[in-house]
C-alpha positions as a printed NumPy array, in Angstrom:
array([[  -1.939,    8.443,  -59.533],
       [  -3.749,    6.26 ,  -62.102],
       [  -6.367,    7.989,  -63.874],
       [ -10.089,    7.542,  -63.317],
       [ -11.834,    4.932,  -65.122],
       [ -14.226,    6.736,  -68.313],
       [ -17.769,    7.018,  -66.982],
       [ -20.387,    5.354,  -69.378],
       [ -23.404,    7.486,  -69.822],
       [ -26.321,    5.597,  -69.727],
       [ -30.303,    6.667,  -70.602],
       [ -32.086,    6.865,  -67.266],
       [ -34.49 ,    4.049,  -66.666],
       [ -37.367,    5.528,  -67.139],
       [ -36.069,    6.994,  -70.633],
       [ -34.617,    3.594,  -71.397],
       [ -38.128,    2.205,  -70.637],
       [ -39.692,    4.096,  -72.84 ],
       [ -37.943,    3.672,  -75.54 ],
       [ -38.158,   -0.136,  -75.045],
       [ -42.099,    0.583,  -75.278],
       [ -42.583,    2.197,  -78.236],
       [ -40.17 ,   -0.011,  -80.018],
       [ -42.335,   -3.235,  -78.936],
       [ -45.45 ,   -1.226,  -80.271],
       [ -43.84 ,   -0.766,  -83.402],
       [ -42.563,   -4.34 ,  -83.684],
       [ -46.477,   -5.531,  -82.679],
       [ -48.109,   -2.953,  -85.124],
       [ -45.68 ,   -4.68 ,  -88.387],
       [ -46.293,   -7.881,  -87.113],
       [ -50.769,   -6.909,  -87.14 ],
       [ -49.692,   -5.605,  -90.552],
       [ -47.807,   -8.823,  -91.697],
       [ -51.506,  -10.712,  -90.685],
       [ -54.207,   -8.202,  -92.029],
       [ -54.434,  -10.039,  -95.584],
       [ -53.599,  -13.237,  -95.339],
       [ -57.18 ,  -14.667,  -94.986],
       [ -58.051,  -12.569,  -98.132],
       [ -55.428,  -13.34 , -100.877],
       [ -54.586,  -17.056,  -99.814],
       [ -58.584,  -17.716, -101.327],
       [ -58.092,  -16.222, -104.761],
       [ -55.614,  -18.835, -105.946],
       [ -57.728,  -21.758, -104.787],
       [ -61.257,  -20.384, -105.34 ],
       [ -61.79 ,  -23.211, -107.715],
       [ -61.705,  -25.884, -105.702],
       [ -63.529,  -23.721, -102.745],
       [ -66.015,  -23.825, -105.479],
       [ -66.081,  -27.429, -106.206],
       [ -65.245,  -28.824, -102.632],
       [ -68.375,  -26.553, -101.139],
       [ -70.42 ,  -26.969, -104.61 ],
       [ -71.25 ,  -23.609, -104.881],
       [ -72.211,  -21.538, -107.575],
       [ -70.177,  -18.204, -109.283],
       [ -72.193,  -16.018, -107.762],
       [ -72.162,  -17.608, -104.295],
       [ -68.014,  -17.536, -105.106],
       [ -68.294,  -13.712, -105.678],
       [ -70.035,  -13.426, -102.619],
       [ -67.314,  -15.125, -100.791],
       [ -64.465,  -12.812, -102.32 ],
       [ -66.857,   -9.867, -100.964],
       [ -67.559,  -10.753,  -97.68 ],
       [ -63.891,   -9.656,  -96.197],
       [ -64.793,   -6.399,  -97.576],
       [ -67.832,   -6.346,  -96.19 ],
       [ -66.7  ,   -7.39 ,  -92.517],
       [ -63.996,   -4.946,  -92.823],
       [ -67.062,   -2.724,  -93.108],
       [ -68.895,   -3.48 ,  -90.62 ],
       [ -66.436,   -4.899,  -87.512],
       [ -64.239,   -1.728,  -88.05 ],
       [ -67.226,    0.423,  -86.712],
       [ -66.715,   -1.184,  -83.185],
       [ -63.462,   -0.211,  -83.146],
       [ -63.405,    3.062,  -81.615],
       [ -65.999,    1.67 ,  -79.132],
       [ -63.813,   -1.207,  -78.051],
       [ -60.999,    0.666,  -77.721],
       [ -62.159,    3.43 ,  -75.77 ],
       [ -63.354,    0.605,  -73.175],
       [ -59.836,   -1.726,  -72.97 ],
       [ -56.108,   -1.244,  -74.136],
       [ -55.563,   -1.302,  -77.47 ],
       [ -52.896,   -4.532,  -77.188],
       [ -55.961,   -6.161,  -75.569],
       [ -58.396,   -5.193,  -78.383],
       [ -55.875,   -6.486,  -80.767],
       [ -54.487,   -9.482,  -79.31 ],
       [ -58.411,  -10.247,  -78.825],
       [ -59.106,   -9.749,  -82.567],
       [ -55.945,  -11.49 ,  -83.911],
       [ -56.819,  -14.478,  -81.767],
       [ -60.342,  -14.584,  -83.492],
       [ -58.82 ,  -14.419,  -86.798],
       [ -56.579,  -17.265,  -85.628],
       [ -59.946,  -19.112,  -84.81 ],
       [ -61.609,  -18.357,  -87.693],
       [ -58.835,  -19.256,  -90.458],
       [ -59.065,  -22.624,  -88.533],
       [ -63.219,  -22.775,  -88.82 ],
       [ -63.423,  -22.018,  -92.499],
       [ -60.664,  -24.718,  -93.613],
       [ -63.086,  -27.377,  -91.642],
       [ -66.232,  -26.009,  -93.019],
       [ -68.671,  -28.236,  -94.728],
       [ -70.857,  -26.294,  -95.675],
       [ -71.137,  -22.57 ,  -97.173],
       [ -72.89 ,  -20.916,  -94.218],
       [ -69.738,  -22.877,  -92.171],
       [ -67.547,  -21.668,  -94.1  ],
       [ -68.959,  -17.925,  -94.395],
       [ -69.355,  -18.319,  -90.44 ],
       [ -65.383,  -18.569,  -90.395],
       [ -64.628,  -15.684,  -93.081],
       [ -66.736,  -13.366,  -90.893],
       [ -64.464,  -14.409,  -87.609],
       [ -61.563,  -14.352,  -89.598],
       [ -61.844,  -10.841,  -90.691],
       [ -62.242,   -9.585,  -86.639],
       [ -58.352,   -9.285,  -86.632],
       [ -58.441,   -7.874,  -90.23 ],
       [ -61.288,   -5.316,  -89.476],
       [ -60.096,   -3.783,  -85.958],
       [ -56.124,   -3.383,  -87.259],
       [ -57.252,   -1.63 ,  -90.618],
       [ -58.894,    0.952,  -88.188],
       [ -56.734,    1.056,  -85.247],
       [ -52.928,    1.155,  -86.75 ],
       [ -53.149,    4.845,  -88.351],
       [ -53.901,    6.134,  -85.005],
       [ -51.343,    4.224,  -83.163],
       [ -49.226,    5.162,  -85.834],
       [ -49.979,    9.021,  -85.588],
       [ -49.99 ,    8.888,  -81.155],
       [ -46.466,    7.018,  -80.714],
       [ -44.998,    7.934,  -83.93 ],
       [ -46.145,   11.328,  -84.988],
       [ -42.695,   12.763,  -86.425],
       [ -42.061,    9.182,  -88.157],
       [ -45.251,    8.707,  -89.682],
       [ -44.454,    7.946,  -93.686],
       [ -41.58 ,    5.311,  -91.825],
       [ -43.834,    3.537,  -89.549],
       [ -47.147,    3.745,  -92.272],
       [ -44.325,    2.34 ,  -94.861],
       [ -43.361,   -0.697,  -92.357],
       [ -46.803,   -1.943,  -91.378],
       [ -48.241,   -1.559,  -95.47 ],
       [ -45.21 ,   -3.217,  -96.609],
       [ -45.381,   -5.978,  -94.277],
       [ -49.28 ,   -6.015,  -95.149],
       [ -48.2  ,   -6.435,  -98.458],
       [ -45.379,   -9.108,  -97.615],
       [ -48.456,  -11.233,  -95.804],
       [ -50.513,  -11.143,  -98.671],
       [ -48.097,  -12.194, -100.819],
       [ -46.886,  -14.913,  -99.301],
       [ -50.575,  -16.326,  -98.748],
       [ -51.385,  -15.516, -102.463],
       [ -48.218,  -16.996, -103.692],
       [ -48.126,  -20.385, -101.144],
       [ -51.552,  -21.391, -101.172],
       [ -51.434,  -22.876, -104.723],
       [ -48.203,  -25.447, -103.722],
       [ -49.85 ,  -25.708, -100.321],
       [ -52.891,  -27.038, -101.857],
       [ -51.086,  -29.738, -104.139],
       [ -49.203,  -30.596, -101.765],
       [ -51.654,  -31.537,  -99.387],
       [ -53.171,  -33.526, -102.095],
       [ -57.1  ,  -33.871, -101.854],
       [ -59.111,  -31.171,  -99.878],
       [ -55.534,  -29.516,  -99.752],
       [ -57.29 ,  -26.408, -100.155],
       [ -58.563,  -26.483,  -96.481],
       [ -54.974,  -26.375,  -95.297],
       [ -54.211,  -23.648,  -97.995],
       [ -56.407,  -21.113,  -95.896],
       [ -56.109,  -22.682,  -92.093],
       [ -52.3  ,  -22.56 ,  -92.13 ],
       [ -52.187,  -18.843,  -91.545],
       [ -53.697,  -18.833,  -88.062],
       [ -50.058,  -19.658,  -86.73 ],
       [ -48.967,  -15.812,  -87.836],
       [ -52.297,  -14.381,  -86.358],
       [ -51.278,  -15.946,  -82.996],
       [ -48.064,  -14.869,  -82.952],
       [ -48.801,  -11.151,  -83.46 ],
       [ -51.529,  -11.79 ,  -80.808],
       [ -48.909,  -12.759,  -78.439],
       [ -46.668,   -9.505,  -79.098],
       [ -49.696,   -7.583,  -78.373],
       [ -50.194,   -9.535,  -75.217],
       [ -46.182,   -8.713,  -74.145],
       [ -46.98 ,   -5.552,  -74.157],
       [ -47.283,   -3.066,  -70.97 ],
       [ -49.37 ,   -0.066,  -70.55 ],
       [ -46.616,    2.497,  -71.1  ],
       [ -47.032,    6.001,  -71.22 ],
       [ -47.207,    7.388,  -75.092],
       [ -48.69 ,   10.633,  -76.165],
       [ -50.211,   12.824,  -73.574],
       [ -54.699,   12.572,  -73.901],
       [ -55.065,   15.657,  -72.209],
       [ -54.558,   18.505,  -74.458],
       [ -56.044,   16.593,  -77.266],
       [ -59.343,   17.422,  -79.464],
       [ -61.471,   14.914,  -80.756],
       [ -63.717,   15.148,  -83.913],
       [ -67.222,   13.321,  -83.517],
       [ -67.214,   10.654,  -86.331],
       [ -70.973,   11.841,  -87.354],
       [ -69.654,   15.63 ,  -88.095],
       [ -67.205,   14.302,  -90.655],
       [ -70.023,   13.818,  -93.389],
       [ -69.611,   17.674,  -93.346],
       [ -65.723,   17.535,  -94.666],
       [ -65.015,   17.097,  -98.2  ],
       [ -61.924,   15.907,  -97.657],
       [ -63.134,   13.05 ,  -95.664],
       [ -65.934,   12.004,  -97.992],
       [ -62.882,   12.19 , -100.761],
       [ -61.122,   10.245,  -98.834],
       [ -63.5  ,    7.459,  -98.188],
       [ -64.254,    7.65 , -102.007],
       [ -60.433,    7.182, -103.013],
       [ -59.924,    4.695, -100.245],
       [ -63.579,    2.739, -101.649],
       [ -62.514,    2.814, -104.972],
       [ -58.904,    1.572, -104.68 ],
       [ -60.003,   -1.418, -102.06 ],
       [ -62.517,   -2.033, -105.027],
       [ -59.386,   -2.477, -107.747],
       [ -57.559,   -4.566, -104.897],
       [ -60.387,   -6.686, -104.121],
       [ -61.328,   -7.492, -107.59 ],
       [ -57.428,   -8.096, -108.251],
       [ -57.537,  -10.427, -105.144],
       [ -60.63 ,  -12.48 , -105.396],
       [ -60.667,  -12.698, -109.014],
       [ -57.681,  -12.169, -111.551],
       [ -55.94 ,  -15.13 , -110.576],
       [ -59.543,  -17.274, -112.137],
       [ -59.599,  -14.59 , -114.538],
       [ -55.892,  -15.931, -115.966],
       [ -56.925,  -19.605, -115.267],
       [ -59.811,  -18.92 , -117.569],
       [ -57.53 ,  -17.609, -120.131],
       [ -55.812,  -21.008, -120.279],
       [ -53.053,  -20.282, -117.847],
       [ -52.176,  -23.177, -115.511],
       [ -53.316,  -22.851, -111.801],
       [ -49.886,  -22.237, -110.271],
       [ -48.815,  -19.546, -112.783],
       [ -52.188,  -17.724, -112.045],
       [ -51.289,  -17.766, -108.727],
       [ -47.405,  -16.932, -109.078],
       [ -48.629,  -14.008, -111.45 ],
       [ -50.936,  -13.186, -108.24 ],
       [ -48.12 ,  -13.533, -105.992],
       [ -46.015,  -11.244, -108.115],
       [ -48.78 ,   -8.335, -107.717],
       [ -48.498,   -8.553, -104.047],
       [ -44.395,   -8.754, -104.247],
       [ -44.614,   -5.534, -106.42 ],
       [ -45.936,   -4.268, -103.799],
       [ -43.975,   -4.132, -101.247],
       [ -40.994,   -2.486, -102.193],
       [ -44.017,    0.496, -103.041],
       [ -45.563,    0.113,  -99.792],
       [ -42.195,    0.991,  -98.263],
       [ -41.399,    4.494, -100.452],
       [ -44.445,    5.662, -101.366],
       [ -46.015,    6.619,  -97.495],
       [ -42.575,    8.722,  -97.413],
       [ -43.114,   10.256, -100.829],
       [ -47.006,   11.328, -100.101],
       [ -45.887,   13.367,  -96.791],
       [ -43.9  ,   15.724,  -99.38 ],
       [ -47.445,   17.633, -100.45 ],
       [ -46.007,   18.722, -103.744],
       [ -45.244,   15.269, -104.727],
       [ -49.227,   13.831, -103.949],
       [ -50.589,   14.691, -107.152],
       [ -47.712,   13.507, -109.414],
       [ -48.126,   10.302, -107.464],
       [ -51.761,   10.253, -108.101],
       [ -51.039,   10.888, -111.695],
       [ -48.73 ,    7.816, -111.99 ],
       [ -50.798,    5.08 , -109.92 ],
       [ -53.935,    6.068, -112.616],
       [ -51.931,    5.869, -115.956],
       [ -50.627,    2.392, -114.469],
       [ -53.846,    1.006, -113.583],
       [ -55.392,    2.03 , -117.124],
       [ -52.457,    0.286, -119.016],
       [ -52.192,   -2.545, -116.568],
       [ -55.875,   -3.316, -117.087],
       [ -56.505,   -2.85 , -120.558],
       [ -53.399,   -5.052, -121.696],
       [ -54.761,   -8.086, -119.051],
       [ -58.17 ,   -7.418, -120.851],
       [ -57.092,   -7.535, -124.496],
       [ -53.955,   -9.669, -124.287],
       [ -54.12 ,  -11.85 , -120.605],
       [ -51.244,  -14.41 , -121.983],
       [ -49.335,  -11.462, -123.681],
       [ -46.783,  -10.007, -120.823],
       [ -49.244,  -11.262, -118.198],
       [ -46.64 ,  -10.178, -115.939],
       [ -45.959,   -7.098, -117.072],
       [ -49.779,   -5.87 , -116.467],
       [ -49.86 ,   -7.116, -112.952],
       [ -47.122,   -5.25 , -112.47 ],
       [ -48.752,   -1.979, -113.921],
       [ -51.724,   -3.125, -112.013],
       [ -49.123,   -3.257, -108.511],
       [ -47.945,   -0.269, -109.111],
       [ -51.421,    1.164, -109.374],
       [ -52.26 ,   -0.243, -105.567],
       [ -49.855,    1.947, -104.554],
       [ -52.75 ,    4.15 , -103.937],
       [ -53.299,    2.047, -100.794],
       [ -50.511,    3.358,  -98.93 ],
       [ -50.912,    6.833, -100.126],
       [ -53.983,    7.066,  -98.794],
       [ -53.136,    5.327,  -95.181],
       [ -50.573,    8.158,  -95.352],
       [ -53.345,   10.886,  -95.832],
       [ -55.673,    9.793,  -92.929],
       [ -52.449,   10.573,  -90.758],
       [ -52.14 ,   13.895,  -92.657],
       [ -55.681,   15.222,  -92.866],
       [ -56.047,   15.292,  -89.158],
       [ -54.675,   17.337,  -86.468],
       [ -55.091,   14.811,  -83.576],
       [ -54.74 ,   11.369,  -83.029],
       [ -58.299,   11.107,  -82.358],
       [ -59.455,   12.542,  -84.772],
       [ -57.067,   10.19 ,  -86.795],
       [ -58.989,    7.402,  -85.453],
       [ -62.201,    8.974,  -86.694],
       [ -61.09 ,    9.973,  -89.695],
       [ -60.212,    6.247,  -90.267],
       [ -63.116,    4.679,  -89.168],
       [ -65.083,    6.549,  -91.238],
       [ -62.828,    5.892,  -94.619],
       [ -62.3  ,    2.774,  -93.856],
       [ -65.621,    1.833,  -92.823],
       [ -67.659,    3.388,  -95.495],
       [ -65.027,    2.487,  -97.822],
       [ -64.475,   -1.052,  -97.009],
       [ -68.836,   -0.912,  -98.082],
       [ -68.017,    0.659, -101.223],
       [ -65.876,   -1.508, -101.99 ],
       [ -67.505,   -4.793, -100.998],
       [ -69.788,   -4.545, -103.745],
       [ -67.46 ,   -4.749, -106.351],
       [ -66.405,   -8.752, -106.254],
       [ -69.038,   -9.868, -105.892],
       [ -70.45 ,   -7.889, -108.935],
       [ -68.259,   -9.221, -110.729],
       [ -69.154,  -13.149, -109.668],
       [ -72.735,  -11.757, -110.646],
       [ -71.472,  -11.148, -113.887],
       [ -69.522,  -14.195, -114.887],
       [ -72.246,  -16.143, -114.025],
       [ -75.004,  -13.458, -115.854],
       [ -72.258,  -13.57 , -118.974],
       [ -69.861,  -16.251, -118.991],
       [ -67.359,  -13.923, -119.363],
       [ -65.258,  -11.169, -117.814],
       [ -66.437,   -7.903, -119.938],
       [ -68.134,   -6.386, -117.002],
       [ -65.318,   -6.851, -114.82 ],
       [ -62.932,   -4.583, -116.68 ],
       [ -65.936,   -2.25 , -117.361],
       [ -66.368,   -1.573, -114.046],
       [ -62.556,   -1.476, -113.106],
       [ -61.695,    1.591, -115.716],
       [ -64.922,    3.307, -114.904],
       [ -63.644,    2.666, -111.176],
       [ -60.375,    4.464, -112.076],
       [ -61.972,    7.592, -113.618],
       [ -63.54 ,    8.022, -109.646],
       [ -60.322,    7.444, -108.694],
       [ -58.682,    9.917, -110.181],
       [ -61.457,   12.833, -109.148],
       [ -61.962,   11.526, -105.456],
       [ -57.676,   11.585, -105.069],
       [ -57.224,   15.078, -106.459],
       [ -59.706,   16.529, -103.855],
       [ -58.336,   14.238, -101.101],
       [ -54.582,   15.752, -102.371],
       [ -55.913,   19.28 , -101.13 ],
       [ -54.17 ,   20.462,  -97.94 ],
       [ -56.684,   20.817,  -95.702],
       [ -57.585,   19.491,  -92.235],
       [ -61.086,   17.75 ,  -91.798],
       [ -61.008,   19.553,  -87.945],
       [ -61.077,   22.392,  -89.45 ],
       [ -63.903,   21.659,  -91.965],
       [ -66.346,   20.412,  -89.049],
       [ -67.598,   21.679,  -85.735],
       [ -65.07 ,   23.336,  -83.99 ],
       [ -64.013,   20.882,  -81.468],
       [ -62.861,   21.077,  -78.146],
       [ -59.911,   19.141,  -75.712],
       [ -60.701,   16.173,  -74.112],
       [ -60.701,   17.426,  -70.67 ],
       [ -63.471,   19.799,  -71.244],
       [ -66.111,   19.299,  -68.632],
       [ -68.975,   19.917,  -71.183],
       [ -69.836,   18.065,  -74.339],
       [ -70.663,   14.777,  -75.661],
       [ -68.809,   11.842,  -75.055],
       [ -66.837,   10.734,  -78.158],
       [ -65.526,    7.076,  -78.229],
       [ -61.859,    7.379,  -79.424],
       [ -59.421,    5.265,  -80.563],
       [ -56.633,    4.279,  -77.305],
       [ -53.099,    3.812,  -77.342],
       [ -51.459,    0.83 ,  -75.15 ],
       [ -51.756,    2.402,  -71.897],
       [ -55.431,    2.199,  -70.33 ],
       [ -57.927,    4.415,  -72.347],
       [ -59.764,    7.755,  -71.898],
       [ -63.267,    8.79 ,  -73.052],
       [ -62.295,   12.386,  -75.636],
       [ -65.431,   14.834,  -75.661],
       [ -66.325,   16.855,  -78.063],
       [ -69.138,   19.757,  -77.967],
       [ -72.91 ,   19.204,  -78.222],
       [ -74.467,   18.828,  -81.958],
       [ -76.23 ,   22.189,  -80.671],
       [ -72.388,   24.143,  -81.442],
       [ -72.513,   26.605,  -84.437],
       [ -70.59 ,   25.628,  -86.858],
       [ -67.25 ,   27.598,  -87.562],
       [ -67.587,   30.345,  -89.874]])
């Protein structure tokens, strides 16, 4: 009798399915992450001639290398309200579509209100994934969230870089106006990840039911979320002010245009390989404060030697400097880890990001105030150390191991009948409305 062919186990359908889901949600959240800088760090390099080709003034400049801050601000407000109404791949293919449209708008502006018209569409895409992804992250991904946090900051990283370090060699070779193309080139990676978010089907993730949601309003009551929007204001602030204006900064200090922006470009590349361990590193709580620890000595060294010596090693203090933004993935990782749900994830990020993103927003263009006040940079690195000194204070109380829920209003699961309703952050299948209890509750003892 011949013997029985083997049998080949196989995942059921359904399981199969699934798994084919949450993989395309982690492809389309890396790719969001790959576009969420890009129309930030490709105008640092080439903020000269924005300047000259729009005649503008320093201070008009600063307010340009603000105003991405500023609409992370304020767009990333809406988006717990947009995605409690539609899909989250529809809110996102939506906003990567209008950064896509607005890359395009600014590189054919004319004018400064033109062009400011395009930066605040531009940053739609920007805005709504800074918010969005750590919720995502924690409902499909909650036992892998230092891997998938580490894939979408690294490829954030990997976008910026490549915009900060092409837009230079772009320009040139584009020849005159080659500036325009320098920023408008990166809409073709913003529709791209739109169309991944588009491919995507509502598939069934984490269950809504038993979940709590924290009102966004209660968490001014939490110290650790007002230390976290602190820490995460602060360290946008360094980032931003590294972004918009230390590749001028080096110019100024008679380094050619191209190196300024290779030295730029090497920031960002420093980066990534950070972006990819640290997330990992900060879920191990005894390891948060040594981490803290390191990222401040290396932005005080990093910023005093590009203050005192900026043609002395200037690669050696961007690199201190990179290694100091590390804080940006450490604290992506602690939203995830402060918060019990994924709702309250997607408050909790919201209101860090949001609040933080305004913090933040005032420091470039502070500094443009400055330079054009001074002629100089003094005030720049003045406010940069003095920034770091928050730092440090605002990350050791975010470093605590608490839970905002548990520092609020005691909340209660989404299918209770009575309550408030709470706009919440959705995954990819079609959204729910969370509630929480009235502002009447007493507070937990």
């Amino acid at each position: 009798m011949e013997d029985d062919p083997p049998v080949t186990r196989t995942a059921p359908p359904s399981e199969t399915s699934h798994r084919r889901g949450l993989a395309l949600i982690a492809v389309a959240i890396v790719l969001t992450g790959l576009n969420l800088r890009t129309a930030v760090t490709s105008v640092g390099p080439v903020l000269e001639e924005i300047e000259n080709g729009l005649g503008i003034s320093s201070g008009l400049a600063g307010l340009i290398t603000s105003m991405p801050v500023l609409c992370f601000a304020a767009i990333g407000f809406a988006g717990p309200a947009l995605s409690a109404r539609f899909r989250d791949s529809h809110v996102l293919a939506g906003a990567l579509s209008a950064m896509a449209a607005g890359l395009v708008l600014r590189s054919l502006a004319g004018e400064f209100s033109l062009f400011l018209a395009g930066t605040v569409v531009a940053m739609v895409g920007g805005a709504l994934g800074n918010v969005l992804l750590p919720s995502l992250v924690k409902r499909y991904f909650p036992g892998r969230t230092g891997l998938l946090v580490g894939a979408y900051s690294t490829a954030l990283g990997l976008g910026g870089a490549s915009a900060a370090v092409a837009a230079q060699p772009i320009a040139d070779a584009a020849g005159g106006g080659g500036w325009r193309w320098a920023l408008g080139v990166w809409a073709v990676p913003a529709l791209v990840a739109a169309a991944a978010w588009l491919g995507i089907r509502a598939t069934p993730g984490a269950s809504r039911s038993t979940h709590t949601a924290v009102r966004m309003r209660a968490l001014v009551h939490s110290r650790t979320a007002l230390a976290l929007t602190v820490f995460f204001g602060v360290q946008a602030l360094q980032a931003y002010i590294v972004i918009g204006w230390s590749a001028q900064y080096l110019r100024d200090s008679g380094l050619s245009a191209a190196t300024a922006g290779l030295l730029l470009g090497l920031n960002s590349v420093v980066g990534l390989p950070l972006s990819a361990v640290i997330p990992s590193l900060t879920v191990r709580p005894r390891l948060q404060r040594p981490l803290l620890v390191a990222f401040v000595v290396a932005y005080v060294v990093g910023w005093l030697g590009l203050w005192r010596s900026p043609t002395t090693a200037p690669w050696l203090w961007m690199t201190l400097i990179a290694v100091g933004m590390g804080t940006f993935a450490m604290v992506l990782t602690l939203i995830g880890l402060r918060a019990r749900t994924p709702e309250t994830t997607a408050a909790l990020s919201t209101v860090v990001q949001g609040w933080g993103y305004v913090l933040a927003g005032f420091g470039p263009l502070l500094v443009g105030v400055l330079r054009g006040v001074t002629g100089g940079y003094t005030g720049m690195f003045v406010l940069v150390l003095a920034g770091v000194a928050v730092l440090a204070v605002a990350g050791w109380f975010a470093t605590r191991q608490v839970y905002v829920d548990d520092e609020v209003d005691r909340p209660v699961p989404g299918g209770s009948p009575t309550g408030t309703d709470v706009l919440e952050s959705a995954g990819a299948e079609a959204p729910v409305i969370a509630h929480v209890s009235s502002d009447t509750a007493p507070p937990r003892g």
